[in-house]
N, C-alpha and C positions, 0 to 999 in steps of 0.2 A: 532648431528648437527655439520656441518664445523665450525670451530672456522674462520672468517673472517672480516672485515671490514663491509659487507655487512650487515651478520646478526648478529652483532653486534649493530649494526646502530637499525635493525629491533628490535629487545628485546627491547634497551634503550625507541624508540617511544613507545613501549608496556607500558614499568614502569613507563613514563615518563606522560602517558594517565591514568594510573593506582594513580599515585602521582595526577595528577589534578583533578582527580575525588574525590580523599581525601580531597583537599581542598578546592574544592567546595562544597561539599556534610556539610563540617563545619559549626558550627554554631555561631561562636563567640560572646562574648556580648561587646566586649571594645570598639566599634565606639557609641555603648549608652551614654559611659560615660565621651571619652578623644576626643581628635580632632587629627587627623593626622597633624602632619605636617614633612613637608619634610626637609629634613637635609643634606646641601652640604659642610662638617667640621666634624671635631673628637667632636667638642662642638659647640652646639649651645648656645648664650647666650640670655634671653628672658629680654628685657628688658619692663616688664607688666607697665601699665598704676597703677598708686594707688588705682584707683578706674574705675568701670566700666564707660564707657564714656556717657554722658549725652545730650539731647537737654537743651538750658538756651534761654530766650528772649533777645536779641540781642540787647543791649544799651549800648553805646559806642564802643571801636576796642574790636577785637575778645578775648579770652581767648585761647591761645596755652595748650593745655594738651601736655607736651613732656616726649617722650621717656627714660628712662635711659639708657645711651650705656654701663652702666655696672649693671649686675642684676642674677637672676640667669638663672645657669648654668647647662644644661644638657650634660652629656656624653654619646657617643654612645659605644655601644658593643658589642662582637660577639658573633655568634652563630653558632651552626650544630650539625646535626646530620648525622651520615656515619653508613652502611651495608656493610660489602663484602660476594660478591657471587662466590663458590667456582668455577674452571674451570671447572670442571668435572660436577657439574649440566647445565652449558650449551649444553655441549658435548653429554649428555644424555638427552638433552630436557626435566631438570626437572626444568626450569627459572621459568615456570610458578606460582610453590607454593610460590614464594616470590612479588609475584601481589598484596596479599593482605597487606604485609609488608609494599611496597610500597606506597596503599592508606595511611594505617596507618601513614605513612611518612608525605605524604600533610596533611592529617589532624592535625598530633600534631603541623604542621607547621604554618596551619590557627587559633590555639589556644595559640599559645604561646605567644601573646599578649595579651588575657584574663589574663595569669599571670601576666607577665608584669604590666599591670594597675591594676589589682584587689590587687596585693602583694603590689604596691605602695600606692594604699587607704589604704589598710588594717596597712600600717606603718607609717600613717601619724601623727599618736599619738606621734612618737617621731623622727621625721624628718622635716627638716626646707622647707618654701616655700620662695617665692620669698621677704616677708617681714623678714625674718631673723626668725620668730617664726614656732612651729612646724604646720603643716598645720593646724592641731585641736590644737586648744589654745585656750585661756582664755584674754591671751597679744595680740592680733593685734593691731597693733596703728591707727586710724583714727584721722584726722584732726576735730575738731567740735567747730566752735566760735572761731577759731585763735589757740586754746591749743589741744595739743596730746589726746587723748583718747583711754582705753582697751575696745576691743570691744570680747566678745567670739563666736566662734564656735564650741562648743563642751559641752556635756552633764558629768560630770563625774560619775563613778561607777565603779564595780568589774566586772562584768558579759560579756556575747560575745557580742563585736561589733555590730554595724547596724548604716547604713547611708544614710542619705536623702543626693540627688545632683537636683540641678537645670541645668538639660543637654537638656533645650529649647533655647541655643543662640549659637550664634556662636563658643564665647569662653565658653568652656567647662571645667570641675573641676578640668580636668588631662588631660595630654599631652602624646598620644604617637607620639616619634619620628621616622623616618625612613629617616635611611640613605642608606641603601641597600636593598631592598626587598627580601624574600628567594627567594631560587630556586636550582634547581634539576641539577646536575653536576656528571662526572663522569672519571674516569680513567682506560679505557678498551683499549689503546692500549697494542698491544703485545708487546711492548718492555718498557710499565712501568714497574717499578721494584716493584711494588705490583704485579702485572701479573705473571712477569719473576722468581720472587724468593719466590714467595708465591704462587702461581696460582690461582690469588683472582683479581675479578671485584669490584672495589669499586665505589660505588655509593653513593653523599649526597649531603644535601642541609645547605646553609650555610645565615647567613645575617646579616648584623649589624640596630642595632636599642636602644632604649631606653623609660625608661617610665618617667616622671616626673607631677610636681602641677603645674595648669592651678591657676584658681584665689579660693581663700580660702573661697571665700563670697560665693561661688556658692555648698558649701558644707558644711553638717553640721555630724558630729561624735558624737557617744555614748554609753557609756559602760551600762547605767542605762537596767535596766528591759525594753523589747521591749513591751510596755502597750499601752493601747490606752490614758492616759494620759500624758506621757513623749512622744507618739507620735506627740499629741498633743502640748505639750511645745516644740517641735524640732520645727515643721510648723512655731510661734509665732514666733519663736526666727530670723529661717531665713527670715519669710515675714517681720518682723520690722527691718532689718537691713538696714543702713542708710550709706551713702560714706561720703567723706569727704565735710564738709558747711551744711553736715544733708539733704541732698536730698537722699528722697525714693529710693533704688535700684529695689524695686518691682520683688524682686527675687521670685519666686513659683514653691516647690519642685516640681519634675514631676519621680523623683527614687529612690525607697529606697534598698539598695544593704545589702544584711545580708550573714550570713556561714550558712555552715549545721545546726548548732543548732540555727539558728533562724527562720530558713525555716517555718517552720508551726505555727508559732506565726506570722512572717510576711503575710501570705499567708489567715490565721483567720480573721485579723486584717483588710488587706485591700481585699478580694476577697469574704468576707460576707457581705451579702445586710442587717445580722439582728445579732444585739449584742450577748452576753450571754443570756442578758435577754430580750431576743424576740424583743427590741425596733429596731428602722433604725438606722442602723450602720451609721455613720457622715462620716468617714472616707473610706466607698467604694468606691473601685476603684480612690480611686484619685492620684493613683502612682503607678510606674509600677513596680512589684518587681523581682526582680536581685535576685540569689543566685549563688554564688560563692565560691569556697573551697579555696580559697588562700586571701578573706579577713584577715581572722584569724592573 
């Protein structure tokens, strides 16, 4: 092949159809669990409500729920991934074996926000949310009858992780951000000095983004044995949690996210119609389960 502008132009449409077929063909799980939101700054700062926002009967002026313009803090960051393609496989019309590279390309691209979010659940044990405490804690503070109150979300034990989220509202457990969407870019003219002095087409995709904690209530963590009776004490705990003044939040798990090793205890638990012991399983189907390699 001519080494030209031309068919240059022509490969890139090739890989470039080869890369969105990757990332279509993806299947990611983090819009289950986090809300997009859009990002026009190095930091966004989230100033959440204390509690999730409520109807009340309306006697006397309104009640403002206001915003805190100082709260937390997400940072966005980069990403990429780069291939170069040597000169001489064009030359030779041998582009085509790196098509599937390519796909490969959009797909890790449409998954790397499953890390993103799944790595930030999976570290919520010892990382703070928007109330100063680690996301799973024990200390949340809620208001109840005028005095501070610890409220927990979180199970403790030794064992692997598993987590119930309530990802039926708007606002969702975890936050991914996006400030630049990937995409697919390239440095093939002849006179770049990748080109010139290496004889290499480089080709990637680059993007800034970030993951962070949505609201803490909407989540519940646990190291305990994944049983149908601690599963059962995770439901209790999140359906009776209460905001600040003690009004019902009427949160109802709808995800339970677990790692490789809780796969088939989650999958027993909720996708059997009949116990161990032959009886009707309580707990079928009533959550949808997630597995993920980067809770852990």
């Amino acid at each position: 092949m001519i080494i030209n502008r031309q068919n240059l132009d022509f490969i890139f449409t090739g890989f470039n159809g080869a890369f969105s077929q990757g990332f279509a063909d993806a299947k990611p799980a983090w819009s289950t669990v986090a809300m997009r939101v859009p990002s026009s700054a190095q930091d966004e700062v989230y100033g959440w409500l204390n509690q999730i926002p409520g109807m009340r009967e309306w006697i006397g002026p309104r009640i403002i729920n206001s915003i805190s313009a100082n709260g937390y803090t997400i940072g966005n960051r980069s990403f990429e991934n780069t291939i170069g393609v040597q000169r001489e496989k064009i030359e030779d019309d041998k582009y085509g074996v790196f098509a599937p590279l390519m796909q490969e390309m959009g797909r890790a691209a449409a998954v790397h926000p499953d890390e993103l979010v799944f790595s930030t659940l999976g570290a919520g044990f010892a990382t703070e949310c928007f109330d100063g405490q680690y996301f799973f804690d024990t200390d949340h503070p809620v208001m109840k009858d005028g005095e501070e109150t610890s409220v927990s979300n979180m199970q403790a034990g030794s064992g692997e992780p598993w987590y119930l989220l309530d990802t039926s509202r708007a606002i969702r457990p975890l936050v991914y951000q996006e400030r630049r969407p990937y995409n697919l870019q390239t440095k093939t003219d002849l006179s770049d000095d990748n080109v010139f002095f290496n004889k290499e087409f480089i080709y990637g995709v680059d993007g800034r983004c970030a993951a962070g904690y949505g609201l803490w209530q909407l989540a519940f963590g646990s190291k305990a044995d994944l049983t149908p009776t601690n599963y059962s004490l995770a439901r209790v705990a999140m359906q009776s949690l209460k905001g600040d003044g003690g009004r019902p939040l009427a949160i109802k798990p709808t995800v339970l996210v677990v790692g490789p090793a809780n796969e088939e205890k989650a999958l027993t638990l909720i996708n059997s119609a009949t116990n161990a012991a032959g009886a009707s399983n309580p707990w079928y189907k009533t959550v949808e389960v997630i597995m993920s390699p980067w809770v852990e």
